[in-house]
C-alpha positions as CSV (number, residue, x, y, z in Angstrom):
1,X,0.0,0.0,0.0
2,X,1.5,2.7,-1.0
3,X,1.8,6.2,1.4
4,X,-0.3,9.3,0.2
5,X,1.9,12.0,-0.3
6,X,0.5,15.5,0.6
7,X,1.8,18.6,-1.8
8,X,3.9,21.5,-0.1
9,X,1.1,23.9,0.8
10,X,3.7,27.2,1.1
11,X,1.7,30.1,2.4
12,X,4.3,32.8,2.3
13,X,3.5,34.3,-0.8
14,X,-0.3,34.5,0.8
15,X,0.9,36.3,3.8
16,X,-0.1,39.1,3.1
17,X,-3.5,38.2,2.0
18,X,-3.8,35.8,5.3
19,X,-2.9,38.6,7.1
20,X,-5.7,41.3,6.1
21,X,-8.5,38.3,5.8
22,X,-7.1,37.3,9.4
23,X,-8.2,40.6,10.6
24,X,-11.6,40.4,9.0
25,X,-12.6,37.3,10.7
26,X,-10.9,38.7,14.2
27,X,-13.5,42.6,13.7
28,X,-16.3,39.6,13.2
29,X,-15.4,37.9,16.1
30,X,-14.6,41.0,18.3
31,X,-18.2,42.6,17.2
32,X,-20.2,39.1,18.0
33,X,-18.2,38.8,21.2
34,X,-20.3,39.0,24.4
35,X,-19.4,42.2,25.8
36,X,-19.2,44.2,22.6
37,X,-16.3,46.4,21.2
38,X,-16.8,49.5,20.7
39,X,-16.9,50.7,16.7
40,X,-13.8,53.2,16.9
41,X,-11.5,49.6,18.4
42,X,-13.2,47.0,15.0
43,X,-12.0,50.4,13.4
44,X,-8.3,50.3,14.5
45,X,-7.9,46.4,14.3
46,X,-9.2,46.9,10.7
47,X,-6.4,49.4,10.0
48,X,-3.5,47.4,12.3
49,X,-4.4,44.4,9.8
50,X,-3.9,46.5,6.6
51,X,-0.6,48.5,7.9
52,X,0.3,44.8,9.3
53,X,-0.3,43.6,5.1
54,X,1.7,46.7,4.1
55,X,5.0,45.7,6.8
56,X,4.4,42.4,5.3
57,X,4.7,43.2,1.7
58,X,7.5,45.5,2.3
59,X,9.4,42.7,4.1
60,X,8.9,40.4,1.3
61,X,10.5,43.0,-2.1
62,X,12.8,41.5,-4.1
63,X,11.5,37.7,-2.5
64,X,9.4,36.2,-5.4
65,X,7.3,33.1,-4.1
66,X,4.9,31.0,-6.0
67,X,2.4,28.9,-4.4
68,X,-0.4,26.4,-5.6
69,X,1.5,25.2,-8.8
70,X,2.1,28.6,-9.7
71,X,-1.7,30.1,-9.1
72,X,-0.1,32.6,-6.7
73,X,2.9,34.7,-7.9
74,X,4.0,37.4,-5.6
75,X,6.3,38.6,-7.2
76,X,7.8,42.3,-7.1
77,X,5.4,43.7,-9.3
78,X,2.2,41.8,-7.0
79,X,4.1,43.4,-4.2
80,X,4.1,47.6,-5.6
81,X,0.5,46.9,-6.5
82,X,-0.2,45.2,-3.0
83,X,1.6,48.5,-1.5
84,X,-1.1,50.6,-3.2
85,X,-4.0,48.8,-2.1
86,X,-2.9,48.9,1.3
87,X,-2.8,53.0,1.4
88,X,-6.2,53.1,-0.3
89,X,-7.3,51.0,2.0
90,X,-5.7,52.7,5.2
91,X,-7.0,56.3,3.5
92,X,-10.3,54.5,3.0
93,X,-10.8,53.3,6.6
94,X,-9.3,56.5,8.1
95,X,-12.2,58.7,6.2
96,X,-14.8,55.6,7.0
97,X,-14.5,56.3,11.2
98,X,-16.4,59.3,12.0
99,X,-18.1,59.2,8.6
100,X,-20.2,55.9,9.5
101,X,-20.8,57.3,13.0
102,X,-22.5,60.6,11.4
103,X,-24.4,58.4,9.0
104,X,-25.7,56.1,11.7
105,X,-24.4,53.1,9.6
106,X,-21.3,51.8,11.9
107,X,-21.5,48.1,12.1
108,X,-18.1,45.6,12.6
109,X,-19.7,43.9,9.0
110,X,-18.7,47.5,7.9
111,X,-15.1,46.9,8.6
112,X,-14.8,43.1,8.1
113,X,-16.0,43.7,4.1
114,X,-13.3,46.5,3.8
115,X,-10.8,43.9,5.0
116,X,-12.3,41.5,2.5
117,X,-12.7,43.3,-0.3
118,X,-8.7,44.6,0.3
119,X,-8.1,40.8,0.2
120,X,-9.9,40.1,-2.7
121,X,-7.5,43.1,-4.4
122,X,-4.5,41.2,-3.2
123,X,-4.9,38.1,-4.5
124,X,-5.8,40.0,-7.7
125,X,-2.5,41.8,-8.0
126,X,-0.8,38.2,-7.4
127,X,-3.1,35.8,-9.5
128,X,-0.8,33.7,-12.0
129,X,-3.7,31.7,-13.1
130,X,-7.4,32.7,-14.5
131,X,-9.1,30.5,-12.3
132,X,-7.8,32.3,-9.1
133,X,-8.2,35.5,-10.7
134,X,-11.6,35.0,-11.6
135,X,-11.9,34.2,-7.6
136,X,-10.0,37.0,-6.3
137,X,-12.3,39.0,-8.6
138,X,-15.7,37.7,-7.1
139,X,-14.5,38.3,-3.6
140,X,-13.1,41.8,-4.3
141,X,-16.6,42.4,-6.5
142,X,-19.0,41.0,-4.1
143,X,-17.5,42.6,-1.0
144,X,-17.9,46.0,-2.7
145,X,-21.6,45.1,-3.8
146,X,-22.5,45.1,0.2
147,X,-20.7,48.2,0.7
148,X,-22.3,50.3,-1.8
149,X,-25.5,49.6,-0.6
150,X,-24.5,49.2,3.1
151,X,-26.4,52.5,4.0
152,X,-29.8,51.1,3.9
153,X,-31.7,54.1,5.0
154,X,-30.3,56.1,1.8
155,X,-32.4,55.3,-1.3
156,X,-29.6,56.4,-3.4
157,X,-27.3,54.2,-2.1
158,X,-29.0,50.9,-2.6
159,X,-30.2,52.1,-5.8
160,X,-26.4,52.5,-6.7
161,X,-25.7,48.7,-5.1
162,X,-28.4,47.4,-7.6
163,X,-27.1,48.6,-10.6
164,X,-23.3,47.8,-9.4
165,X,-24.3,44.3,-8.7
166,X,-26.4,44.1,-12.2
167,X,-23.6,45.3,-14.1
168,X,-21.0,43.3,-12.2
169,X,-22.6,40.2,-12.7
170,X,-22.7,40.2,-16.6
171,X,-19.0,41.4,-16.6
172,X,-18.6,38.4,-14.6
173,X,-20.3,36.3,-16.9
174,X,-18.2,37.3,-19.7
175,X,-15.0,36.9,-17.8
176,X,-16.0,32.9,-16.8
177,X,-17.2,32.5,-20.6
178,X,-13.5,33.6,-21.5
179,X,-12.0,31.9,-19.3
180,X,-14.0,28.7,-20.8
181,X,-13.1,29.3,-24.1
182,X,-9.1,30.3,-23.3
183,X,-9.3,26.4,-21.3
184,X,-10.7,25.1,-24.4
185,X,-8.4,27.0,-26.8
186,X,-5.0,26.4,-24.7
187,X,-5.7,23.6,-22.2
188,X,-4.6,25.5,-19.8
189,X,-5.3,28.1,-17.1
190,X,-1.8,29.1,-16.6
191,X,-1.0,32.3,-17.9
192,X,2.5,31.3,-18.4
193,X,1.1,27.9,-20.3
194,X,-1.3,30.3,-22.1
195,X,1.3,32.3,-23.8
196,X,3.1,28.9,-24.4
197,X,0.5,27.3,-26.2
198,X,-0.5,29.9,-28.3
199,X,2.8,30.9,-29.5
200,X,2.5,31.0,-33.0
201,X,-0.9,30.5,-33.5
202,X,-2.3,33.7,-31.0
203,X,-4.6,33.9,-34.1
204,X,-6.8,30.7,-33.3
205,X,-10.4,32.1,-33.2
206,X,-11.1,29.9,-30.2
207,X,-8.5,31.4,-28.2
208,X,-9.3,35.3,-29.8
209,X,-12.6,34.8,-28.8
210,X,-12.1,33.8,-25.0
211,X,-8.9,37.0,-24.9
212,X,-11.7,39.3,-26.2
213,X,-14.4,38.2,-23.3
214,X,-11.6,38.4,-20.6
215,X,-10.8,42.2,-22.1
216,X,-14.4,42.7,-21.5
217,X,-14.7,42.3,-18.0
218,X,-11.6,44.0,-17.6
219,X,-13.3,46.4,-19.2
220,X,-15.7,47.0,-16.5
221,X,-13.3,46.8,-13.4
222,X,-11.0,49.2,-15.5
223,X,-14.4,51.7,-16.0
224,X,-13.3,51.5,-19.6
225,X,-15.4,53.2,-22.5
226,X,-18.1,51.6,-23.2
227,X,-18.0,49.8,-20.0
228,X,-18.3,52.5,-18.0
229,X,-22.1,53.5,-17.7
230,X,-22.2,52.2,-13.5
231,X,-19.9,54.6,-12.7
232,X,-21.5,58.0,-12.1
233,X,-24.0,55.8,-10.5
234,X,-22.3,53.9,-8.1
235,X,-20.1,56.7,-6.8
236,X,-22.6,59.3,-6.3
237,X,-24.9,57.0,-4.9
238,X,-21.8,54.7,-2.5
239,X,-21.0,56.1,0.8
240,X,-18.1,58.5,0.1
241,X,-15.7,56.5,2.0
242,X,-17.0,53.4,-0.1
243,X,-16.6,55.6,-3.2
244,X,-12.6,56.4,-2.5
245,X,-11.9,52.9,-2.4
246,X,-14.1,51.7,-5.7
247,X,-11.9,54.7,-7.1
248,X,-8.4,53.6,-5.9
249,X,-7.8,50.3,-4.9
250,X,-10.4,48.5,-7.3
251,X,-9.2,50.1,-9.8
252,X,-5.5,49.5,-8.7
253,X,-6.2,45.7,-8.6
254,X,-8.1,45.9,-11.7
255,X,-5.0,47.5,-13.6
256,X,-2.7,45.0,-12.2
257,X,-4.4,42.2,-13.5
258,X,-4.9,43.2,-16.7
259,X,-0.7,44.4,-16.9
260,X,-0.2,40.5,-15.8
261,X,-2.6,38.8,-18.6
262,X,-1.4,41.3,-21.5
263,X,1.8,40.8,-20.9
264,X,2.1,37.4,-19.3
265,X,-0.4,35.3,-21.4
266,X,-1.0,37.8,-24.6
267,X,2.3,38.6,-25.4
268,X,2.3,36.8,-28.5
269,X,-0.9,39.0,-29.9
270,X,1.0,42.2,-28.6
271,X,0.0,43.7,-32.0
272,X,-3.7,43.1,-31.8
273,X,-4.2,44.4,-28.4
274,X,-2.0,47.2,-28.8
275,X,-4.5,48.5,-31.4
276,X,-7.6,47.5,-29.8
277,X,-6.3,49.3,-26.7
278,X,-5.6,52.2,-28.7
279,X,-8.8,53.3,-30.0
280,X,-10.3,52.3,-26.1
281,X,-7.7,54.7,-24.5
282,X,-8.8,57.3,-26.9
283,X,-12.5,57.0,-26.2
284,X,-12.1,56.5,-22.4
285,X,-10.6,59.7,-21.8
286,X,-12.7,61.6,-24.5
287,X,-15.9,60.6,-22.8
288,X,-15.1,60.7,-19.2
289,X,-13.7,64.4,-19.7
290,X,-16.2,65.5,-21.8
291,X,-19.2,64.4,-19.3
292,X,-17.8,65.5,-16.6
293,X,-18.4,69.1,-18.0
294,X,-21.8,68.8,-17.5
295,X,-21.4,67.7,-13.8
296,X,-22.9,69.5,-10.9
297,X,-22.6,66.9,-8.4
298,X,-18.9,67.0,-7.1
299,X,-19.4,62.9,-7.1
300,X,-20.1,62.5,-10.6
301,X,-17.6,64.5,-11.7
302,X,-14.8,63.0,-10.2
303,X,-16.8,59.9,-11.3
304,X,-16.0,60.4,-14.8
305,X,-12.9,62.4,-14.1
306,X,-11.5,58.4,-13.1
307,X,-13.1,57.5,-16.4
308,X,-10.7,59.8,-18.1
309,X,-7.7,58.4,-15.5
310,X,-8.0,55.5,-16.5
311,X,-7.5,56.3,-20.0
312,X,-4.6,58.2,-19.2
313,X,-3.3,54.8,-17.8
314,X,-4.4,52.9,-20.8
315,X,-2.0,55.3,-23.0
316,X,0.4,53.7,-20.8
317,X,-0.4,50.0,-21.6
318,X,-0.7,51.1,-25.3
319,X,2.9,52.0,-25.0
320,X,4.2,48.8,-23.4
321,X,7.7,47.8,-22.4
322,X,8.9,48.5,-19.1
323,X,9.1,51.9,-19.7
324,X,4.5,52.1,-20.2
325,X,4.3,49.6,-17.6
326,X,6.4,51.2,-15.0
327,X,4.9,54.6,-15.7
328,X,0.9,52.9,-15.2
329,X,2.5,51.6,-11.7
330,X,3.5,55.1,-10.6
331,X,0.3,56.5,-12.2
332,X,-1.3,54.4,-9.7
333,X,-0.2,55.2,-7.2
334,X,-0.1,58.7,-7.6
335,X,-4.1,58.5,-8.6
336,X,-4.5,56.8,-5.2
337,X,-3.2,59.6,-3.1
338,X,-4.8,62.4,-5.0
339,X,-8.4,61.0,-5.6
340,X,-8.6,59.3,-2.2
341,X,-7.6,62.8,-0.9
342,X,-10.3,64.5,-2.9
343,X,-13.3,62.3,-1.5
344,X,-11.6,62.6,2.0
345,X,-12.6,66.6,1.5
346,X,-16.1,65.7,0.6
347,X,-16.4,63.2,3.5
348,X,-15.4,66.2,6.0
349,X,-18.1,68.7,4.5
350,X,-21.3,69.1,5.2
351,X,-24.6,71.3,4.7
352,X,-27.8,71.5,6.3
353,X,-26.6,68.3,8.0
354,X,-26.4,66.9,4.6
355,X,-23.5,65.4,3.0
356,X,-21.9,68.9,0.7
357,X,-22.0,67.0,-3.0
358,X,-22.7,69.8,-5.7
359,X,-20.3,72.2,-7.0
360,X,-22.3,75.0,-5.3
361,X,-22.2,73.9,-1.5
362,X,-18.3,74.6,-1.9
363,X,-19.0,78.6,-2.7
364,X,-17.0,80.5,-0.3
365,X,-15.3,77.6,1.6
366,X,-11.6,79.6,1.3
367,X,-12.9,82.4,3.7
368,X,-14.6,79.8,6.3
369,X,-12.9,77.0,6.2
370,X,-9.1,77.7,4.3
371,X,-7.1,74.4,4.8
372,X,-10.3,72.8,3.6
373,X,-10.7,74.4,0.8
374,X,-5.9,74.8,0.3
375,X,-6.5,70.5,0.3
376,X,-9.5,70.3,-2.3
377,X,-7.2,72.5,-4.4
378,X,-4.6,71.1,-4.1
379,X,-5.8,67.3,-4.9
380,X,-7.6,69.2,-8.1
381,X,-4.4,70.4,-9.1
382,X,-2.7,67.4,-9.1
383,X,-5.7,65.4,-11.3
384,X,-5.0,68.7,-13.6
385,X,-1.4,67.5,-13.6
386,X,0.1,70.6,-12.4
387,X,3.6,70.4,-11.1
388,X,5.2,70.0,-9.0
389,X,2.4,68.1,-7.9
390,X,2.2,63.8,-8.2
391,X,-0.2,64.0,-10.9
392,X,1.9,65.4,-13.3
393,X,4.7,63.5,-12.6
394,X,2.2,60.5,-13.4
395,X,1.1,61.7,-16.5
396,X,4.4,62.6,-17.9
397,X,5.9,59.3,-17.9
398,X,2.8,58.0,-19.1
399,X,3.1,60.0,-21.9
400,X,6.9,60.2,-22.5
401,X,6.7,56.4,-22.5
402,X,4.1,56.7,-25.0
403,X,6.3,59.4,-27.5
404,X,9.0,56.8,-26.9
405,X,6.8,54.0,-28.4
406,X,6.4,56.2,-31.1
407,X,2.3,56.9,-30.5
408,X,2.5,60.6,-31.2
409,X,-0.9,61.1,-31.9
410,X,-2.2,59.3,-29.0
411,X,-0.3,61.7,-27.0
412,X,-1.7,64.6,-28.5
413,X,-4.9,63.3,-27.7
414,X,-4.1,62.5,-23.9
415,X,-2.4,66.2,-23.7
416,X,-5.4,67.8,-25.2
417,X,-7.9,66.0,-22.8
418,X,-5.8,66.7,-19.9
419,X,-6.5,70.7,-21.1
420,X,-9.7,69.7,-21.5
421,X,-9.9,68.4,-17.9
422,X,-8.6,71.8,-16.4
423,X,-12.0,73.6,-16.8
424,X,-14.7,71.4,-14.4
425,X,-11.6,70.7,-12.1
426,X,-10.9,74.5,-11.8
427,X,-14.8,75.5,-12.1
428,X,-14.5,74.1,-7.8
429,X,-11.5,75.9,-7.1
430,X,-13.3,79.3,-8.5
431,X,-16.4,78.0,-6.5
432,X,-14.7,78.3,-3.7
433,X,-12.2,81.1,-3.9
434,X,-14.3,83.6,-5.7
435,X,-17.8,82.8,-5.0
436,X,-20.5,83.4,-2.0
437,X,-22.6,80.5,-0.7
438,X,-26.6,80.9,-1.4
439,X,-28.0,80.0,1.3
440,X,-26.5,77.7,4.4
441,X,-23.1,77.4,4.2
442,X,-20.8,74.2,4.1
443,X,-19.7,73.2,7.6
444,X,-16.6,71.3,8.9
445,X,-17.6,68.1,10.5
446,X,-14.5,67.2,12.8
447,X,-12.9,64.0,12.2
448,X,-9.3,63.0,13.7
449,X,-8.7,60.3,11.5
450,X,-10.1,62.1,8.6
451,X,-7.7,65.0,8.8
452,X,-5.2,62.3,9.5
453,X,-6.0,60.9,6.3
454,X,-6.2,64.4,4.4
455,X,-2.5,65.1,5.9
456,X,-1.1,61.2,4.3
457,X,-2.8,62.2,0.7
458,X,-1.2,65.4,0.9
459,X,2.3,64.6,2.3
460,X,1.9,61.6,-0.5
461,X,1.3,63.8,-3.8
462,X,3.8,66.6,-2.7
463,X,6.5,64.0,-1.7
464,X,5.9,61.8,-5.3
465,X,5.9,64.9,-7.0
466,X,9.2,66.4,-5.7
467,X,10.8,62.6,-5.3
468,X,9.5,60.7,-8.0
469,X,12.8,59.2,-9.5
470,X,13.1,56.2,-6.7
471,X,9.6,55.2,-6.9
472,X,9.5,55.2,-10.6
473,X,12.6,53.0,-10.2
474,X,10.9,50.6,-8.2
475,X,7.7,50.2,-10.4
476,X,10.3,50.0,-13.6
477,X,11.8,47.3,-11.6
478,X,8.9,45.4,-10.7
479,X,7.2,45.5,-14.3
480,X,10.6,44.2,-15.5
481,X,9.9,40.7,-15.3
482,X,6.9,40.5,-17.1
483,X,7.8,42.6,-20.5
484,X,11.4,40.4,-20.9
């Protein structure tokens, strides 16, 4: 008879993951315990688990470990992406503590689906097979359905959850049909087998078919033209704190996948995609700046102003190499500071003891409430791209990578859209420089970990913008791998 040999299980590449689900179940635990925590302590065991992922990832740089036959990578480039969920998510659950309380929605399941959701992002970042990433996806997806719609006593907000769940779910669908007909095509799940057993034959219809239905969902995680429509909806109608973390780390997690499979799996159809993502990029930022005109709710207009991001960061994919890869890393990471920031702002406003949304609450808020109103400006400037500000630092190396890959006109295009973007952005800071408020003015609602937040977003787009050569390094580095 012969001895049954268990597999290696290693869980070091997971640890990071372990360590931010760990802390989930411990806030769901803690809140079911019988003498109940208070909110403010499921709070700071939520954050100690993310800063704990963040020591963790940072521990691990330049250690690659695969796990589960290769399912898990963690690789350097899994770990810069990991770093930038872990600050959205820290930003996200520093703005979520007094802004639950107001909103008479604190609950530990609150915290625990943050910690999920984070999780879900993770494992995202480090998937090495389409099976787990299609997993990582549904956890990071469903997680963020709950949240959106969390506030039950706002009709807004689980009108947003609705639609984001709808939507999801056929995004979904497409994503599992093309991962279906990529098995069927290739035999494998492995995106390292993928690219094998296509080489030379990317062009099987089978396997085009299945690429072009994974692109799709991407599509919709990426808010990608013409995948885009839930977004206006799901951020103005999401809790803002919920909102900030759909915007960053989501879409962080989102990106990094989608940098792993087109370059990992698809670099044999380089050419196709290159085009296709092209004409996408173009689109993307067209629309989303172009809407967000028309915007007088501060929410939808920084809803499609990350529409037109991630177009910026699609420029970047478009231009490839380690050079477009690196600079959508950095772009990142940038974006995470500067639009977390921004929603921070609206979290710490309020009129009429209403949540300050439209354009118009924010008249006058430089004479009443200055370092309010010197922050808003500040993160608006940066989107704009002015320097010496992250955001510019972001978009020029996305674009120089681009010029460098020889896509002039698709620069011109991104340049002209960012110019385009200047007006609605600088339409608040008039608001509230040179403006009077009709009617009750906009209010500070005092938040310690708020401003705490506010002070990390804006230490973090002043330092990337002054210091951006090491942390470009690092993303270069850690996109390296993938593009040789």
């Amino acid at each position: 008879m012969t001895d049954l040999v268990m597999p290696p299980v290693l869980l070091g590449p997971l640890l990071p993951t372990l360590l931010v689900l760990g802390a989930g179940a411990l806030v769901l635990l803690l809140d079911l315990s019988p003498r109940p925590q208070g909110k403010e302590v499921l709070g700071a065991v939520a954050l100690a688990g993310i800063v704990g992922a963040l020591l963790a990832t940072l521990a691990r740089w330049g250690k690659s470990g695969r796990a589960f036959h290769d399912m898990v990578v963690l690789d350097n480039f899994a770990l810069f992406v990991n770093v930038v969920i872990c600050y959205a998510a820290a930003l996200s659950l520093l703005l979520s503590v007094d802004y639950v309380r107001r909103s008479r929605a604190e609950s530990g399941e609150y915290y625990a689906l943050v910690l999920f959701t984070t999780a879900g992002m993770m494992l995202l970042a480090a998937a090495g097979d389409l099976v787990v990433l299609f997993l990582a996806l549904e956890l990071m997806s469903l997680s963020l359905y709950v949240l959106a719609g969390l506030f039950t006593q706002a009709l807004a907000s689980s009108e947003a959850s609705m639609k984001y769940f709808i939507l999801g779910a056929f995004a979904s669908s497409f994503m599992l049909y093309g991962i279906a007909l990529t098995y069927g095509a290739t035999g494998t799940t492995n995106l390292d087998r993928i690219a094998a057993a296509v080489a030379g034959r990317s062009h099987d219809p089978l396997f085009v078919i299945g690429m072009g239905l994974l692109l799709v969902g991407f599509g919709f995680k990426t808010s990608s033209v013409p995948f885009h429509m839930w977004v206006p909806d799901v951020y103005q109608g999401a809790p803002t704190c919920v909102t900030a973390l759909i915007a960053t780390g989501s879409k962080a997690a989102a990106f990094g996948a989608l940098i792993r499979v087109l370059t990992v799996a698809l670099r044999g159809a380089q050419p196709d995609w290159t085009a296709l993502l092209w004409i996408v990029a173009v689109l993307t930022m067209t629309v989303g700046n172009v809407a967000a005109i028309a915007q007088s709710n501060l929410k939808r207009m920084l809803a499609y102003s990350s529409i037109a991001h991630a177009g910026y960061m699609l420029v970047g994919l478009v231009a490839g190499g380690m050079s477009g890869g690196g600079s959508v890393l950095f772009y990142l990471l940038t974006y995470t500071f500067t639009t977390a920031g921004a929603f921070g702002v609206v979290t710490l406003c309020e009129r009429a003891r209403a949540e300050a949304v439209e354009v118009g609450d924010y008249a006058g808020l430089a004479e009443r409430h200055p370092v309010l109103a010197a922050a808003l400006a500040l993160f608006l400037l940066s989107l704009i791209g002015v320097p010496p500000l992250a955001g510019f630092v972001g978009k020029f190396y996305v674009f120089g990578a681009a010029v460098r890959a020889g896509y002039l006109w698709l620069t011109v295009v991104a340049v002209l859209n960012s110019a385009l973007a200047a007006y609605y952005y600088l339409r608040v800071v008039v608001y509230m420089y040179m403006r009077q408020p009709e009617g009750a003015p906009v209010t500070y609602a005092p938040s310690l970990a708020g401003a705490l937040a506010l002070v990390v977003a804006l230490v973090g787009i002043v330092a990337l913008g002054v210091v951006p050569a090491p942390f470009v390094d690092l993303a270069q580095a850690a996109v390296a791998p993938l593009v040789r």
